[in-house]
C-alpha positions in Angstrom: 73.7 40.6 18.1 74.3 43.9 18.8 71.8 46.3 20.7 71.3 49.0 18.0 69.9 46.2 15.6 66.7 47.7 16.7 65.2 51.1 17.4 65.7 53.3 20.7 66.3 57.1 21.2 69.8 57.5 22.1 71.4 59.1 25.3 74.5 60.9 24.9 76.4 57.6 26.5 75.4 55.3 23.7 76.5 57.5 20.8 80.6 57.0 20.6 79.7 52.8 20.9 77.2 53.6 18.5 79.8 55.7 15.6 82.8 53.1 15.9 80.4 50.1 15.5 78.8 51.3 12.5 81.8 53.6 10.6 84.7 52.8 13.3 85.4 56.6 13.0 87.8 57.2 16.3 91.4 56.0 16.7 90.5 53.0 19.5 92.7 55.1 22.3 89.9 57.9 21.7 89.1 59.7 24.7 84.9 60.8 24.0 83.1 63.5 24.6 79.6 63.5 23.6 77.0 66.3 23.8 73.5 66.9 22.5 73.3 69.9 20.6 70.0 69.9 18.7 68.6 73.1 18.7 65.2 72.1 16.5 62.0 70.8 17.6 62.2 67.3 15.8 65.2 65.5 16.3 68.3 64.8 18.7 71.7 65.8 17.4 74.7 64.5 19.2 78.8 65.8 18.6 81.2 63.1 19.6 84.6 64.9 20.1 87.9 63.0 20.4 89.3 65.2 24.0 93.2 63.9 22.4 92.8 65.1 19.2 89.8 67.7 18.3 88.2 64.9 16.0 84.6 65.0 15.8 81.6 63.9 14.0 77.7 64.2 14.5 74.9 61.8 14.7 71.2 62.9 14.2 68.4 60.6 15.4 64.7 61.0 15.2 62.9 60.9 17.6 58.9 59.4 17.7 57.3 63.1 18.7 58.0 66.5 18.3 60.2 68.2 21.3 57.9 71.0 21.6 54.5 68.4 22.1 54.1 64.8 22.6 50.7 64.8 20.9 52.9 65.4 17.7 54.1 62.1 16.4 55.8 61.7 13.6 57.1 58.3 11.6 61.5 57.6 13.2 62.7 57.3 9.4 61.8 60.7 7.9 65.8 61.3 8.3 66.0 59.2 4.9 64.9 62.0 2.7 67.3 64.1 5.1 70.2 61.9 3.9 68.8 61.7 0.4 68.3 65.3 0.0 72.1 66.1 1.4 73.2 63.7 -1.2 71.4 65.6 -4.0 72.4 68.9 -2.7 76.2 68.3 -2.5 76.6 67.4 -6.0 74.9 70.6 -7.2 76.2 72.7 -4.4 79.8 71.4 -3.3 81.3 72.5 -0.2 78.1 74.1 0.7 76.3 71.4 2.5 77.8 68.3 5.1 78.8 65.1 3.8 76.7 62.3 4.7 78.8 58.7 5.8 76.0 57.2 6.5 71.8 56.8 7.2 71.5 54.1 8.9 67.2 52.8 8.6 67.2 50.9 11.9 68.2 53.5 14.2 67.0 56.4 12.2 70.4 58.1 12.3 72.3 59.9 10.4 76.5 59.7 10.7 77.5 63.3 9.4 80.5 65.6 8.9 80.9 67.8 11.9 80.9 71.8 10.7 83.7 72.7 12.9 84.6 76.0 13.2 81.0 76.9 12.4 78.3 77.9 14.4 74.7 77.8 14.4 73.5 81.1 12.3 70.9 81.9 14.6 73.3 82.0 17.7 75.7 84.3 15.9 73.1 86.2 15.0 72.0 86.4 18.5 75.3 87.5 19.4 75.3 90.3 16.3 77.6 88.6 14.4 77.7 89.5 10.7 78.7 87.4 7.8 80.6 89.2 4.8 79.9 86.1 2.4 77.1 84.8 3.1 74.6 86.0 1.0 76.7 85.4 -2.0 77.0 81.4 -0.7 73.7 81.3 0.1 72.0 82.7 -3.4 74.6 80.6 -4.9 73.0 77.6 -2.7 69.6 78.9 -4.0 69.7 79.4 -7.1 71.7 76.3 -8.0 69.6 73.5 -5.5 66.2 74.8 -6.9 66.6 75.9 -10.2 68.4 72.4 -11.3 66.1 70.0 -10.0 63.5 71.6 -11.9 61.4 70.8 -15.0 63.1 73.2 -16.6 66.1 71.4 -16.8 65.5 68.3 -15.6 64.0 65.4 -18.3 60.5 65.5 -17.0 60.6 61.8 -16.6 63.4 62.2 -13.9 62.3 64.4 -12.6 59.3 63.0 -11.5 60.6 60.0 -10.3 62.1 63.0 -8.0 59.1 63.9 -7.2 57.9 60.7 -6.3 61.2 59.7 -4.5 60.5 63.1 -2.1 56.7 63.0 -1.0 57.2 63.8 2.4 53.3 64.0 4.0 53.8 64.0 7.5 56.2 66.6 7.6 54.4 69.0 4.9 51.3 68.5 6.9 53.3 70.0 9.8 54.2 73.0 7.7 50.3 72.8 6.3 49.6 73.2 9.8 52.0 75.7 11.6 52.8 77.9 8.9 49.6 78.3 6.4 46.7 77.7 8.5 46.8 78.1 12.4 48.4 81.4 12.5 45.1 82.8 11.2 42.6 80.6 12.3 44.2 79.0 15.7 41.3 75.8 14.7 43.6 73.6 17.1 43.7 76.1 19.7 47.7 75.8 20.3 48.8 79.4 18.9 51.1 81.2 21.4 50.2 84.9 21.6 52.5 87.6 23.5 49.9 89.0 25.7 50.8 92.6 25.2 50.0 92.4 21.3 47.3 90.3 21.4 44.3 93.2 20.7 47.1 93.9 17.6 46.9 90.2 16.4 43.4 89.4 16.8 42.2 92.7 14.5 45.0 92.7 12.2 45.9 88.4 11.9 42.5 86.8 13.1 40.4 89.6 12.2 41.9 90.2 8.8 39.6 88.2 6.0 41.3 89.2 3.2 44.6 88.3 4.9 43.3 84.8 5.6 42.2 84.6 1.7 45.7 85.1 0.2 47.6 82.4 2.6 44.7 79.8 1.9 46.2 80.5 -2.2 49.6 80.4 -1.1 48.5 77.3 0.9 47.5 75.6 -2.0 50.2 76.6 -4.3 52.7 75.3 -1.5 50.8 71.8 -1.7 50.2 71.8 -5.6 53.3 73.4 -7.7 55.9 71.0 -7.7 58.5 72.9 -8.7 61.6 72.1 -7.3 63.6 70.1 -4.8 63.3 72.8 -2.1 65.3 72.5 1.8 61.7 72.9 3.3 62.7 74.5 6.7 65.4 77.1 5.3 65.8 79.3 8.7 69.0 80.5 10.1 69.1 77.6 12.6 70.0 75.3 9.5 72.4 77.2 8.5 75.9 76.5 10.0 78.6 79.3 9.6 81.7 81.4 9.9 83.0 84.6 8.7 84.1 82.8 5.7 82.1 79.4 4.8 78.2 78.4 4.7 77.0 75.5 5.5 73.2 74.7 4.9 71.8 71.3 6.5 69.0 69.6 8.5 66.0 69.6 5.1 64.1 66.9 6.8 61.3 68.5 5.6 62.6 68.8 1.8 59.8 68.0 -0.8 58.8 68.9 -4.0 57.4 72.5 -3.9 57.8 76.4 -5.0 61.3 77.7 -5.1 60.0 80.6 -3.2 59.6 78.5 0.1 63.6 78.5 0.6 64.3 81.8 -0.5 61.2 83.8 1.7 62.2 81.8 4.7 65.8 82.7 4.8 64.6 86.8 4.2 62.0 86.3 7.1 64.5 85.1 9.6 67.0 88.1 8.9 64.1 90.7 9.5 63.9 88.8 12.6 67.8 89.5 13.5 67.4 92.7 12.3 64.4 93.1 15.3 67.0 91.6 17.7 69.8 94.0 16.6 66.9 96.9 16.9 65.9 96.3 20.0 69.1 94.8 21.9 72.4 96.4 20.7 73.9 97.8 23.5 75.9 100.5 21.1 74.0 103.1 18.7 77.4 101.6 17.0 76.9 98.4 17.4 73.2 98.4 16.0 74.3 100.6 13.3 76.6 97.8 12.1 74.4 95.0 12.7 70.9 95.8 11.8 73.0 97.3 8.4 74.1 94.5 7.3 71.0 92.6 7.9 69.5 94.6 5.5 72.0 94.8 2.9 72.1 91.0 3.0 68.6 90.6 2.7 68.8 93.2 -0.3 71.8 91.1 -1.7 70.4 87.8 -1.3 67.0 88.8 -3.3 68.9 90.6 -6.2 72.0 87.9 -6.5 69.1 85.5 -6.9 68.3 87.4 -9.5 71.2 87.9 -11.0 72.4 84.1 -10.6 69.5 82.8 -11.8 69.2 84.5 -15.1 73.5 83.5 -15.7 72.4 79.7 -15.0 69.1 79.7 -16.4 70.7 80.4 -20.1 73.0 77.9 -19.5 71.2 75.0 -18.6 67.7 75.0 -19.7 66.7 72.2 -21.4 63.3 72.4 -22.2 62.3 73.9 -25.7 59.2 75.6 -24.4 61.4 77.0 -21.8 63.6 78.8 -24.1 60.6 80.6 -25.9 61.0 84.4 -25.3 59.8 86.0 -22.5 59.1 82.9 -20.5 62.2 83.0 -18.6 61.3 86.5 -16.9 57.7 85.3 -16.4 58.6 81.9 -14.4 60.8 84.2 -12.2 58.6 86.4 -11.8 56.5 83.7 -10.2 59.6 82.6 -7.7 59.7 86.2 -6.2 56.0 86.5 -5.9 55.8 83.3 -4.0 59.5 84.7 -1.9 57.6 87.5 -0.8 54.7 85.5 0.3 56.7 83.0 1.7 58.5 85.4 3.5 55.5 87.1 5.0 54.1 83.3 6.3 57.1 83.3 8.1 57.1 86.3 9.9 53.8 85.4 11.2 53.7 82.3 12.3 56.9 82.8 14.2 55.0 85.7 16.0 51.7 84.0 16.4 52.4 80.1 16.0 53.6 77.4 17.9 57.0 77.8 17.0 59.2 80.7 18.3 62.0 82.4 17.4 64.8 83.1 19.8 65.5 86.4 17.8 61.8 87.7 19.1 61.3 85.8 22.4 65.1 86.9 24.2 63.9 90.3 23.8 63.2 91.4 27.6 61.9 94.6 27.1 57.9 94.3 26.6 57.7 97.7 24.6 60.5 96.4 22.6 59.6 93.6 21.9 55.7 95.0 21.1 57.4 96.8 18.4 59.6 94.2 17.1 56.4 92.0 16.5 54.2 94.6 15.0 56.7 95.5 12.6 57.3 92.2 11.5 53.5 91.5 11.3 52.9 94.5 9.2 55.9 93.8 7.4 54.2 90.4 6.5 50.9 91.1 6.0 52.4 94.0 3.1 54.3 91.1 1.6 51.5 88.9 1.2 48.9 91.2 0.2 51.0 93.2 -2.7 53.4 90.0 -3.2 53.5 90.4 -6.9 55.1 93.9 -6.5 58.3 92.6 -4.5 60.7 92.5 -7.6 63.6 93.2 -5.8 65.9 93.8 -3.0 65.1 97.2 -1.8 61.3 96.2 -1.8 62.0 94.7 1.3 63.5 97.4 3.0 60.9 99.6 1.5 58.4 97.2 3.2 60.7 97.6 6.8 60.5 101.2 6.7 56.8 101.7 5.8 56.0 99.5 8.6 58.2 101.3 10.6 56.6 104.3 9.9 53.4 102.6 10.5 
């Protein structure tokens, strides 16, 4: 009998016994090295490295509560739809996500390609790394994970056996939570507030009625429009990558929902690098070249999205109805109204919510940082309140430099 026939959380010197007993991955004169490298608030993820020969491999584990509170528990095998989802994504967007060897339902782990030679997004950007290619890989990633498990191509009967297949509640009532609803109303009191903004947040977040009225509609659209097979938590710490090669993983929290949920998150989190790069660079240079491309890839992403999804769209739409005129330029204009919501939920409850950012929080300087939140806010709040009038790319920047200006 061995010992991982039944559930525990894993410490670093169980995970090599652990790999070669379930996939015997590592020549048996392997010399280990095991770290934890998890960088999320949900789950534990190990790198076992061979110290003779560079080969590696990662296991991920859930653990029974959140890392950033006990009181959040959550059910071990959510990593299942994790492993399910990867599947899914790497037949409709090769080489752009990590092959899966195995899930395994007992220990809630999953045995995964190691992205070597890739690092955590977020980190680079932390560092001001740029990244020449990725927002060609990652509209490419968007357009073809969301558009083609749709009912717009998919036969409606498969896809809702999708749909089925990926009700994730315990997880989408996290987002519910963090991300829709305590931001403005803080009902569970557990909203962390940077002290020198908080007269800003309470009149323009808390005090803000109308505000509160368009994310309770973009709550509800988020719960209700089953749209497509969407990541869930698209931020750039799930986004492994070099100057050449994306890598998107970790959509534990992948469900049925609006496209726009993937795409706004992934815009949000490069305003915040562009705040970083604004308020840290230690070069006029070096911000120059950073904070520039952050905005040219955010431009980029939004208007390859476009452009990609119109190619594909003619290509593989299946419906009838969704081939009548004018209905393909009427469902996107419905993606990149939600996008800009999305994106503006994002900014917020990283400023406001439970869970930080690392972009906003390593900035030391208070005025700095004052002004790295306020713009995103007001950057937010202008993409929720005129959402339907972000039609592309340079919207976004337009919205950056009017709440600059602000």
């Amino acid at each position: 009998m061995s010992r991982f026939d039944q559930y525990f959380l894993m410490k670093e010197k169980d995970v090599f016994e652990y790999v070669q007993e379930k996939i015997k991955f590592f020549d048996k004169n392997a010399k280990p090295v095991c770290k934890e490298i998890g960088d999320g608030n949900l789950n534990y993820v190990f790198r076992i490295t061979d110290s003779m020969t560079g080969k590696s491999i990662v296991v991920k584990q859930a653990g029974e509560t959140l890392r950033i509170s006990d009181e959040m528990t959550l059910n071990v095998d959510r990593g299942k739809i994790e492993a399910q989802i990867l599947g899914i994504q790497g037949q409709f967007c090769p080489g752009l996500v990590p092959e899966v060897y195995l899930y395994d339902e007992v220990m809630c782990a999953i045995i995964m390609e190691d992205m070597i030679g890739h690092e955590m997004m977020r980190t680079g950007l932390l560092k001001h790394h740029t990244y020449p290619k990725f927002a060609d890989q990652i509209s490419t990633f968007l357009v073809n994970s969301l558009l083609l498990t749709s009912d717009v191509v998919l036969n409606h009967q498969d896809k809702k056996e999708l749909v089925k297949n990926f009700v994730n509640p315990e997880l989408c009532e996290i987002t519910e939570d963090l991300v829709f609803s305590e931001p403005y109303l803080d009902y569970n009191e557990r909203n962390i507030v940077f002290e020198p903004n908080r007269s800003f947040i309470e009149k323009e977040i808390y005090g803000d009625k109308k505000l509160h009225l368009e994310a309770a509609k973009l709550k509800f659209e988020f719960m209700n429009n089953a749209q497509s097979l969407v990541h869930g938590d698209l931020h750039t710490g799930s986004v492994f990558i070099n100057k050449e090669h994306t890598f998107v993983f970790d959509p534990e929290f992948a469900f049925y929902g609006p496209m726009g949920y993937d795409i706004g998150n992934i815009i949000a989190n490069l305003f915040f690098a562009w705040c970083n790069g604004d308020a840290t660079s230690t070069s006029p240079q070096e911000k120059e070249e950073f904070c520039g491309w952050c905005l040219v890839t955010i431009k980029e992403i939004v208007d390859k999205f476009i452009e990609k999804y119109n190619v594909v769209y003619d290509k593989v739409v299946k419906d009838p109805m969704a081939k009548v005129e004018g209905f393909k330029e009427y469902y996107l204009s419905q993606i990149l109204s939600n996008t800009a919501g999305t994106t503006g939920l994002e900014l917020i409850r990283r400023i406001v919510g439970l869970a930080k950012v690392k972009d906003i929080t390593s900035i030391e300087d208070t005025d700095k940082r004052v002004r790295a939140e306020q713009i995103c806010l007001k950057i937010a709040k202008d993409c929720i309140m005129n959402r339907d009038s972000f039609l592309c790319g340079d919207d976004y920047l337009k919205a950056l430099l009017k709440a600059i200006k602000g």
